[in-house]
N, C-alpha and C positions, 0 to 999 in steps of 0.2 A: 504494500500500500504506500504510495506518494505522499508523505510531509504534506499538509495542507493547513490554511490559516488562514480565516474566512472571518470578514468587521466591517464594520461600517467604516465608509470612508471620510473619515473626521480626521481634522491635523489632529486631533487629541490622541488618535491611536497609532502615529504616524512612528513612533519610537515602537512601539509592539512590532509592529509589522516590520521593521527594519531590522530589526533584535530575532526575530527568527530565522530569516535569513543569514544575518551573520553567524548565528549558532550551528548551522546547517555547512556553511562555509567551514569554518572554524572545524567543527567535527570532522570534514573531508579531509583536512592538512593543509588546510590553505596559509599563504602566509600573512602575516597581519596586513600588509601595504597593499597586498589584492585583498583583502575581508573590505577594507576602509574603501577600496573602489568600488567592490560588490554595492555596499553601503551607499556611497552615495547615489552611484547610477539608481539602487531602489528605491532609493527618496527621493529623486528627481520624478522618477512614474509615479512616483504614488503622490507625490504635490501635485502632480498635471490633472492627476484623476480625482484629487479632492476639490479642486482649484476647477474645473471645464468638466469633467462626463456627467454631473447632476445637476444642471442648472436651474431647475427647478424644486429638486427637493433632495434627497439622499438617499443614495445607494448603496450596495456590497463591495466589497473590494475581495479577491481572494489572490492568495497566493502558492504556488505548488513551487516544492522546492528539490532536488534530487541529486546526489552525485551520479554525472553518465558511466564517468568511468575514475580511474585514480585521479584524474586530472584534470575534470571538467563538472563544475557545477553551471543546472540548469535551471531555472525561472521560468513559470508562467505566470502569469500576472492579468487576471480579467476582472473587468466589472462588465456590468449591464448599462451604461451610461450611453449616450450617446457617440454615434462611430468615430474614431478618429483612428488613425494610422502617424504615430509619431515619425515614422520612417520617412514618411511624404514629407516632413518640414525640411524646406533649405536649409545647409547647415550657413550660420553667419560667417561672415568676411573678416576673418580673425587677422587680416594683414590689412582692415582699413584704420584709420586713424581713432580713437576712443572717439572722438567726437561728432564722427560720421557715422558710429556703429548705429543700427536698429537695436531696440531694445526688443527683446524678447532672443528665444532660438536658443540659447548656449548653451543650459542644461541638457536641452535633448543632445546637443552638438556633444555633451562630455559624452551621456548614455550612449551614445554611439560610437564613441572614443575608446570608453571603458570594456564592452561589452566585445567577445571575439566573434560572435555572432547574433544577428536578431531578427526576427520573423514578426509578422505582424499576420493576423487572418479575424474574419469574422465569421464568426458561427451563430445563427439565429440572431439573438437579442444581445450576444454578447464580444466587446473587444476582448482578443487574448494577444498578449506581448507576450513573445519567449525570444530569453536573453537568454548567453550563454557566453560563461566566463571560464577558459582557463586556468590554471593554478597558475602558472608560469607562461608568460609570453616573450617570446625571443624572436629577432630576424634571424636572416641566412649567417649572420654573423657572429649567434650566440648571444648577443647584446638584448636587452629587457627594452620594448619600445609600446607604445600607445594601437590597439588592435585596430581591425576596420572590421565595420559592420556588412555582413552580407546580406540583401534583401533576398 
C-alpha cells in the first residue's frame, strides 16, 4: 500500500503535509540538501493549490508518497480544484534585469529545477502532479547540478 496523506488544503496544514514527505525522503536515505529540495519544491505545489484550485470554497489536497527504487523518491500530488497544469507556465527570464522581471513564475520555475522529473494528467475531476526526485543528481561529469523537468 502507497504512503498517502489526504487535508484540506489550508496554509495551516501546509507544515503537515510537507513533514510527510520529508519523513518518507529521509526514510529512503536521502541526503539532507535533497530532503530541503524535496521540501520546498512540495511547498511551492501545495501554496499554488491552497492559493488558485478552490477559488470559491475549499478542497482536498492528497499526497502519495513512494521510494521507486534505492534512489528515486516519487510524489503524487492531486486535489479536485480547478484544472491547471503547472508545466504549461513559462518559466521566467532569470537573465533579465530584477526590475524588468514579471512577478509571479519562479516557484514553479525552482519545482521544475528541483524535480528530475514531472508529469502532469487529469483524471475526471481531478489535477495529479507526479514529481520525481532523485537521491543524487550528477552530469556526465560526476559533478551534483540542478535537474530538468520532463513533460
Amino acid at each position: 500500500m502507497t504512503p498517502e496523506i489526504t487535508s484540506e488544503a489550508r496554509m495551516e496544514r501546509l507544515e503537515q503535509l510537507v513533514q510527510f514527505v520529508a519523513r518518507h525522503a529521509e526514510a529512503a536515505g536521502f541526503p539532507i540538501r535533497r530532503i530541503k529540495e524535496i521540501e520546498l519544491a512540495t511547498e511551492e505545489v501545495l501554496v499554488n493549490i491552497v492559493s488558485y484550485a478552490y477559488p470559491d470554497n475549499e478542497g482536498p489536497v492528497s499526497i502519495q508518497c513512494w521510494a521507486d527504487n534505492a534512489a528515486r523518491l516519487v510524489l503524487e500530488i492531486s486535489d479536485n480544484g480547478v484544472p491547471f497544469n503547472l508545466l504549461d507556465v513559462p518559466d521566467p527570464d532569470v537573465t533579465a534585469r530584477f526590475s524588468d522581471r514579471q512577478v509571479g513564475g519562479l516557484g514553479i520555475f525552482f519545482v521544475k529545477q528541483m524535480a528530475d522529473e514531472a508529469r502532469y494528467r487529469r483524471e475526471g475531476d481531478r489535477n495529479i502532479l507526479m514529481l520525481s526526485f532523485d537521491r543524487h543528481r550528477q552530469d556526465s561529469k560526476g559533478r551534483g547540478y540542478a535537474g530538468t523537468v520532463q513533460k
